[in-house]
N, C-alpha and C positions, 0 to 999 in steps of 0.2 A: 405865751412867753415862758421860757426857764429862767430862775436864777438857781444857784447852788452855791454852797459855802463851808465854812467848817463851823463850829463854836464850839466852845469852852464851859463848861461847868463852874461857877465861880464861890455859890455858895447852894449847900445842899444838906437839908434841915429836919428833920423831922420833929413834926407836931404833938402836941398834947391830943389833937381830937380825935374823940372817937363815936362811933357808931351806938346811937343809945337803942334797941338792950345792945348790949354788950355778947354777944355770938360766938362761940368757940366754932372755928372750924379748921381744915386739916394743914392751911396757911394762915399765918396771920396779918393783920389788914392795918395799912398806916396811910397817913395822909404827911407828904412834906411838903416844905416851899423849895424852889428851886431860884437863880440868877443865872444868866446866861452871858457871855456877850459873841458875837457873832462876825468872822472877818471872811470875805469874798465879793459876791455877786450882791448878799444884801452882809450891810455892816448895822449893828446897833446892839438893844441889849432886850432881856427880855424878862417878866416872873411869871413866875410856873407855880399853878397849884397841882399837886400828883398824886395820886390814892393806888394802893398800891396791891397787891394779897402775895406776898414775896417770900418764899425761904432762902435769905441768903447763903448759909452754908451749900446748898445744892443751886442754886442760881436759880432758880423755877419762879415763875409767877408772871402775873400778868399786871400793869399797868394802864391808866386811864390819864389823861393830864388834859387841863387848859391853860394855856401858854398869852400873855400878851405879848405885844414885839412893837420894839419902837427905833426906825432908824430910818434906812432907805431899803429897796429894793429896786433893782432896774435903774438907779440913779432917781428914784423916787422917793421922797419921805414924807415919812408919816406914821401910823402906827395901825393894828389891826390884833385881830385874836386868834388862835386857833389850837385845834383838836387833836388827841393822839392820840393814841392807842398802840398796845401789842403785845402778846405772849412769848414766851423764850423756856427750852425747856434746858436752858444750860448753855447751850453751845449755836443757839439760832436766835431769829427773830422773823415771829409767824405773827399771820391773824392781824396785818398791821392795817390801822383806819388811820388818815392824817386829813384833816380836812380844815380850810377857810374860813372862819366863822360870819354868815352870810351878813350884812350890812355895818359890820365891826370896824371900816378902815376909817380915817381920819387923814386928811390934810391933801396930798396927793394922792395917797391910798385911798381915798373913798372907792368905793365902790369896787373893790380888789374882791376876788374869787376864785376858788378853784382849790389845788389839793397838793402833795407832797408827799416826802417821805425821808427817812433818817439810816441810816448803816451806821457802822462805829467800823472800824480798819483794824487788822491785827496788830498795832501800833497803838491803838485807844484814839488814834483821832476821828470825831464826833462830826458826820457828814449831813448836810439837809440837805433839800432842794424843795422846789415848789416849783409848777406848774400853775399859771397864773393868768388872767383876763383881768381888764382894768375899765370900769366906765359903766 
């Protein structure tokens, strides 16, 4: 099954932690929390941990995130975890992993699977979708 949706960015934070030693390299490296909420095919809301090696003057860097999500999908609720990944050298978005985190769902999601992925539109609206098996 597909669902696909939009979301919103609600709150986007950067953390104190860091990396012990402490490593200069030729990006520098953050960890934020993120909040999500989510309106379409699935609605609910999500938090995001996100590690990042980013310059943002140039846009370059690559991102890792674990996302929880709690709502419905498919007219289903419950909640679940999942993975993401992707590099951008400014003006794209490459190298993307988006992945179900295997036995993470709850409620009607139990046993949810499978994989995804995100665009953002020349407009900044924020796209996902997932590719999904349930049971």
């Amino acid at each position: 099954m597909r669902a696909s949706g939009t979301f919103d960015v609600v709150v986007f934070e950067q953390t104190e932690l860091r990396a012990t030693p402490d490593l200069a390299t030729g990006l520098p490296v953050g960890v934020w929390t993120m909040e999500k909420t989510y309106a379409g095919e699935l609605t609910g809301r999500s938090a995001t941990l996100l590690t990042a090696a980013f310059d943002r003057p140039k846009g370059i860097g690559t991102y890792v995130a674990m996302e929880s999500f709690e709502g419905s999908i498919g007219g289903r609720s419950g909640a679940f975890n999942f993975v993401h990944s992707a590099a951008t050298t400014g003006t794209d978005r490459t190298d993307e992993f988006f992945t179900i985190v295997a036995s993470s769902g709850t409620g009607e999601l139990t046993g949810i699977r499978g994989v995804g992925g995100m665009t953002i539109d020349p407009d900044g609206t924020h796209n996902i979708w997932f590719d999904y098996e349930l049971g």
